[in-house]
C-alpha positions, 0 to 999 in steps of 0.5 A, a space after each residue: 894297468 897301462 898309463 892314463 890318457 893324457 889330458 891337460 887343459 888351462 887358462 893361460 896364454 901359455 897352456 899349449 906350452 905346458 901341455 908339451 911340457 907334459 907331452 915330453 916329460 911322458 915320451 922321455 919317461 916311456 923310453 924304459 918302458 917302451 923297451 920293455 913292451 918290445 922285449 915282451 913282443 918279442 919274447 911272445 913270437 919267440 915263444 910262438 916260433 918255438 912251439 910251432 918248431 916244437 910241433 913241427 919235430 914232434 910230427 916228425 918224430 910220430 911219422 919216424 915211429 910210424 914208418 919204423 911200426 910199418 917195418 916191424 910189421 914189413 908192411 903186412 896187409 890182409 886180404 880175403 877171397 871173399 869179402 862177402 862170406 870173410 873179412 879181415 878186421 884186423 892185422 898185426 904181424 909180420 908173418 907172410 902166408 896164406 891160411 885157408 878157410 874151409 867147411 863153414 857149416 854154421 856161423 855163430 848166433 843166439 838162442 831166440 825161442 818164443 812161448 809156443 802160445 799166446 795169451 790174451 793179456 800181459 797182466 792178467 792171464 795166468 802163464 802157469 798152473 803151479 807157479 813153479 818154473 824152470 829156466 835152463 840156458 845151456 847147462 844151468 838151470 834157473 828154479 823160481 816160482 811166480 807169486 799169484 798176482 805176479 803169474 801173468 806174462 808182465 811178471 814172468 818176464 820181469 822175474 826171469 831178466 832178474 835171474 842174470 841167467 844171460 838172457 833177455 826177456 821181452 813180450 812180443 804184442 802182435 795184436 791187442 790179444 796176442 801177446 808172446 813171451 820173447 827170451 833171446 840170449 845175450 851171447 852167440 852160441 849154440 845153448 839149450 835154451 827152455 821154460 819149463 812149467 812144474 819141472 816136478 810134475 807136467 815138467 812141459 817146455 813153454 817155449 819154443 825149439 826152432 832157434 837154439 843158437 849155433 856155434 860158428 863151426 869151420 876149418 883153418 887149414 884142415 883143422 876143425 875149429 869152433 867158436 861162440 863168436 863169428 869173429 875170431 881174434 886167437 886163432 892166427 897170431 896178431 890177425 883178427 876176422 870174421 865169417 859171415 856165411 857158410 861155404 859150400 863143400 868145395 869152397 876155401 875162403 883165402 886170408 893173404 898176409 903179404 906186404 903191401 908197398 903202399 903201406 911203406 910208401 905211404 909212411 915215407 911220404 908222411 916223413 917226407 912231409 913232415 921233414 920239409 916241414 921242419 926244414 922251412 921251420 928252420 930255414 926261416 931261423 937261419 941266413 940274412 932274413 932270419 926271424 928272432 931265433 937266429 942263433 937259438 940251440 933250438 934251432 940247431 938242436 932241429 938242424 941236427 935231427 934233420 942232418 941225421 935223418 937225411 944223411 942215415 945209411 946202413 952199411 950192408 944190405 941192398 937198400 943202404 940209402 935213401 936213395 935206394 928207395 926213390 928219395 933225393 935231398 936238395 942242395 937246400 935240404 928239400 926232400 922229393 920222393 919218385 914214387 915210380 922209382 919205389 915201385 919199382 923196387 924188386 922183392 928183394 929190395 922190398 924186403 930188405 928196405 924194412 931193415 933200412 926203418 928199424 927201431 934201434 939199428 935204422 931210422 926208427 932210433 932216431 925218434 927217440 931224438 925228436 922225443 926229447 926235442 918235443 916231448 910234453 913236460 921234459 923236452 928241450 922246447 918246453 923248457 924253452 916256453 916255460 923259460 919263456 913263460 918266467 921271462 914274459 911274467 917278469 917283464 908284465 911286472 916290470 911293465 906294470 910297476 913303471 906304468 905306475 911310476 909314469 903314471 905318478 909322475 905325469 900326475 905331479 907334473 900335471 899339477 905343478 904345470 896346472 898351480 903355473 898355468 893357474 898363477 900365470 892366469 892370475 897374473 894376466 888377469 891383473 894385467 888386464 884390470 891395470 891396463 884398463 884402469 891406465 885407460 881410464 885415466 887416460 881418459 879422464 884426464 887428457 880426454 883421449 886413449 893412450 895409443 
């Protein structure tokens, strides 16, 4: 609502007066309200304190998990002998080993024949004698017949995409009196795949024979293996790739699973960052110049998530601390990571720094803390905001409710001063035709003017 402009205008000598009357009136009444617009200010930076805190944590908390996913997989990356003929798409486990590739004789593709003649046109050219056929894809056959003003290529190809035989028809044009059947299966694979014309009778194919389809043939390991997809995602546990091209008789394509430090140096510098985060978060909440969630258990519920991810340590094992693996705290709790120390770490050191960010026995455990910190609906911050929320709509009805309140009694005001100012002008008015009339006879009867 807010309060109304504050205007007053009058007639008399002491209209000035009265305006500061009124002027005062207002300060005196706004001290309340004044108040409270400062608890609403505040209550509105609390709260965008909070949910920077809140976001801070919860960032935190997604870098934990991400290095404890990291030491569950021990960092496993994999790499292929050759990109060109083998990739990897992608990896999900924690096993380290080699597999070999070998004797790729075919990769997968899919039927695509073409009718062995062409036909002068789509819509009128008859495309069967009986206008009986039979579509067989792989081991299924389709029997349909062509009504006569529908035996033309247009409605052959309509005819067959209706089977859901799982192909595709279409018509080729190559010119404007040339014109192919086109049928292409849906899926990789090698599959008979044939149109046959009074499958009773003449029984002759209308298609084609030089593209069948193919399987995706190899061996893993010595061991014979076929697929309908070149992409091959249930043969080696939690990896997924794809061949390419064939190999030669001698050729071994190699999928290496090692660990890759990068991958765990990398999480640790996405925890370190989003570590100091928080910290300068906190930080500014805490000492002399601290900001308006001074003494919040927020803030101390934050302090305690970062004293436990800084102080965690494992009692056996060669990488017991943080600064096993090249990470220092500050005196003013600021985290710095040698990168060049890490990489410098040992197999060993590697293997067993994996334990250091297991989910339950390592830092990983600690993401169930910044989960009931930040989490959306439950978590300790958004209880904070949505007390926040209560808070600041209580005030706005407050606020609102005394605005209305100083709004009428300005108005009261305004007209008690207007009915003096109005009277005084009265007042002054007859002063002044009195005055002149003493003038007048002044005049009349000494022939002069007073003064």
């Amino acid at each position: 609502m807010g309060l109304a402009p504050l205007t007053f205008s009058g007639i008399s000598q002491y209209s000035s007066d009265f305006q500061t009357i009124l002027q005062r009136v207002t300060t005196i009444a706004s001290f309340p309200l004044n108040q409270l617009k400062n608890e609403q200010s505040d209550i509105t930076v609390k709260r965008q304190l909070t949910s920077e805190l809140s976001s801070s944590v919860k960032l935190l908390g997604e870098r934990i998990t991400n290095l404890k996913d990291v030491a569950a997989n021990r960092a496993v990356s994999a790499s292929s002998s050759n990109t060109s003929k083998l990739t990897v798409d992608a990896v999900n486990t924690d096993i380290l080993t080699t597999y070999n590739v070998t004797d790729v004789t075919s990769t997968a593709k899919a039927a695509s024949e073409t009718s062995a003649v062409s036909y002068a046109n789509s819509a009128l050219t008859q495309v069967s004698a009986s206008g009986s056929l039979r579509l067989k894809v792989g081991t299924s056959d389709y029997n349909f017949t062509l009504d006569s003003d529908k035996n033309n290529l247009l409605g052959l190809r309509d005819k067959i995409n209706t089977l859901g035989a799982g192909v595709t028809a279409s018509i080729l044009t190559v010119d404007g009196t040339t014109n192919y059947l086109s049928i292409t299966a849906n899926t990789a694979g090698a599959k008979a795949l044939e149109l046959r014309e009074d499958p009773s009778g003449v029984n002759t194919n209308l298609l084609t024979s030089v593209n069948q389809g193919s399987n995706l043939d190899f061996k893993l390991n010595g061991v014979a293996v076929t697929r309908t997809s070149n992409q091959v995602n249930d043969l080696i546990p939690g990896v997924t790739f794809s061949i390419k091209q064939t190999t030669s008789a001698l050729e071994t394509l190699s999928i290496g699973l090692t660990s890759d430090r990068s991958k765990l140096s990398g999480a640790i510098s996405g925890f370190i960052d989003a570590y100091n985060n928080v910290q300068n978060k906190v930080t500014a909440q805490v000492g002399k110049t601290a900001g308006l969630l001074s003494g919040d258990y927020l803030v101390r519920e934050a302090q305690d998530i970062l004293r436990k991810a800084s102080s965690f340590s494992l009692g056996e094992g060669l990488v017991k601390n943080w600064s096993d693996l090249g990470v220092t705290f500050s005196q003013a709790g600021e985290v710095k990571f040698a990168l060049n120390d890490f990489n410098s770490l040992n197999e060993a050191k590697l293997r067993d720094s994996f334990s250091f960010f297991k989910a339950t026995t390592g830092l990983g455990s600690l993401a169930d803390a910044t989960d009931g910190f930040s989490e959306d609906v439950t978590g300790l911050a958004q209880i904070q905001l949505a007390q926040y929320d209560r808070t600041d709509s209580r005030l706005s009805e407050r606020i609102s409710n005394l605005e209305e309140r100083i709004n009428l009694l300005r108005t009261t005001y305004q007209q008690k001063l207007q009915a003096a100012d109005a009277l005084l002008g009265r007042f002054e008015s007859q002063r002044s035709i009195i005055s002149a009339s003493i003038e007048g006879l002044n005049l009349v009867l000494f022939g002069k003017r007073n003064g």
